[in-house]
C-alpha angles and dihedrals in degrees: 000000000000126000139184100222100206133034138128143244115197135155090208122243115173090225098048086045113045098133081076094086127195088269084057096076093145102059090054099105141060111293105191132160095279084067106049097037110071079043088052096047095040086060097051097257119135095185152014151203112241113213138198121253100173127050103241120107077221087070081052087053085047101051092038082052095049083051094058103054098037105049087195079076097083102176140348138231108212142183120243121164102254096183091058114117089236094049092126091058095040082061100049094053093048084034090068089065102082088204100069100084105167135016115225128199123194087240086160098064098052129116091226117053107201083047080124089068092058107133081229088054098045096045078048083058111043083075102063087084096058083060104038099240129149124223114223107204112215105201155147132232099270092053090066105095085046094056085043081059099045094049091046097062084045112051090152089061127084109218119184118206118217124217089358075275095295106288122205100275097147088061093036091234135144106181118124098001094068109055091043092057083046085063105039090050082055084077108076097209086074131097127172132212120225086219140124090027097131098057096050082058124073095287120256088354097077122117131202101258092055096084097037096102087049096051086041106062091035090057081043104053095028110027132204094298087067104036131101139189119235134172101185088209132202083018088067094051084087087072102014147352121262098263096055082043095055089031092056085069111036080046093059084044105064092085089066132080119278085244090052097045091051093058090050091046102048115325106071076047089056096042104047088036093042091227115195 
């Protein structure tokens, strides 16, 4: 089985949906499961993982929804509010839905960057576990030491990184970036998706060999077992299409075992989501 392991869903609003700014063209429009899916197929994927890209638990109703009618979606990665009074109870309800496999908050957006310290987010999120639910942490470099300090108070608790936080491919620099994923990979209740790389590259102008040092040192600190395969789509048309996205990683790949490419490609996905 093979699974992208992070794409979105949405029916645009240009509220909903502010973080698509004026140089984002592309992504204003509706993006559903007839458009991912001949893409999906063409690559060799038999699956993926929807995630949220608004923060409504409605957008969670809408993508388990879209799961439901369309069996390629194997899980989804929702939005709850973590920091409600009542966040225990919000969980269950959505919990009761096996499809919803992860909860995702846009950590990388907000004005305080160690928000996901906050004694409220972090009761939210000693819940996840009850459930057995995953939390995806959407972050940049400099959220990096923060997150160290969240997975570290709960070692019972998978968390998945997206984008291996966006490192600094357009300036072709590792510091500090590196050294902070080093010692994040060091908790082993964390995977990482090799996902969102091409548009943190000059779009449309970025070469192979441009994200080597990046996959390198992420094979390399966190192996095959925690490692997962994203596309981001329709979020990477604005560098590439979803085959050179996808492409971009099997492609890497080729130099490893057929076992350890297989957990990269779907069943690290399976295992950490629970996929069903």
């Amino acid at each position: 089985m093979k699974i992208d392991a992070h794409q979105h869903f949405w029916r645009y609003h240009p509220v909903e949906h502010a973080w698509i700014g004026d140089d984002m063209a592309a992504l204003k429009r509706d993006y559903l499961p007839d458009d991912l899916q001949p893409d999906l197929r063409a690559a060799g994927f038999d699956g993926c993982v929807a995630v949220q890209a608004s923060q409504s638990e409605a957008e969670t109703d809408f993508l388990l929804n879209l799961a439901k009618r369309h069996p390629f979606i194997r899980g989804v990665v929702g939005w709850v509010d973590l920091r409600a009074e009542d966040a225990a109870d919000r969980l269950a309800g959505f919990a009761r839905n096996p499809l919803l496999r992860g909860i995702r908050h846009g950590l990388q957006d907000e004005p305080d960057d160690r928000f996901m310290l906050r004694p409220d987010f972090r009761r939210g999120l000693g819940y996840l576990k009850q459930f057995g639910l995953c939390y995806d942490l959407l972050i940049h470099p400099k959220h990096l030491p923060v997150a160290l300090e969240l997975v570290r108070a709960f070692p019972d608790q998978p968390f998945v990184l997206d984008h291996l936080a966006k490192p600094f491919v357009r300036e072709q620099r590792m510091a500090p970036w590196g050294e902070d994923m080093r010692a994040l990979a060091a908790c082993s209740n964390v995977s990482c998706k090799l996902s969102g790389l091409v548009t943190e590259a000059v779009w449309g102008k970025w070469q192979p060999v441009d994200f080597r040092p990046y996959l390198d040192l992420a094979l390399e600190a966190f192996g095959p077992d925690r490692l997962l395969i994203g596309s981001d789509w329709p979020v990477c048309r604005l560098s590439a299409s979803y085959g050179e996205t996808m492409r971009l990683i099997t492609d890497y790949l080729h130099a490893l075992s057929e076992t350890e490419r297989a957990k990269i490609t779907g069943l690290t996905a399976a295992r950490v989501y629970r996929l069903r």
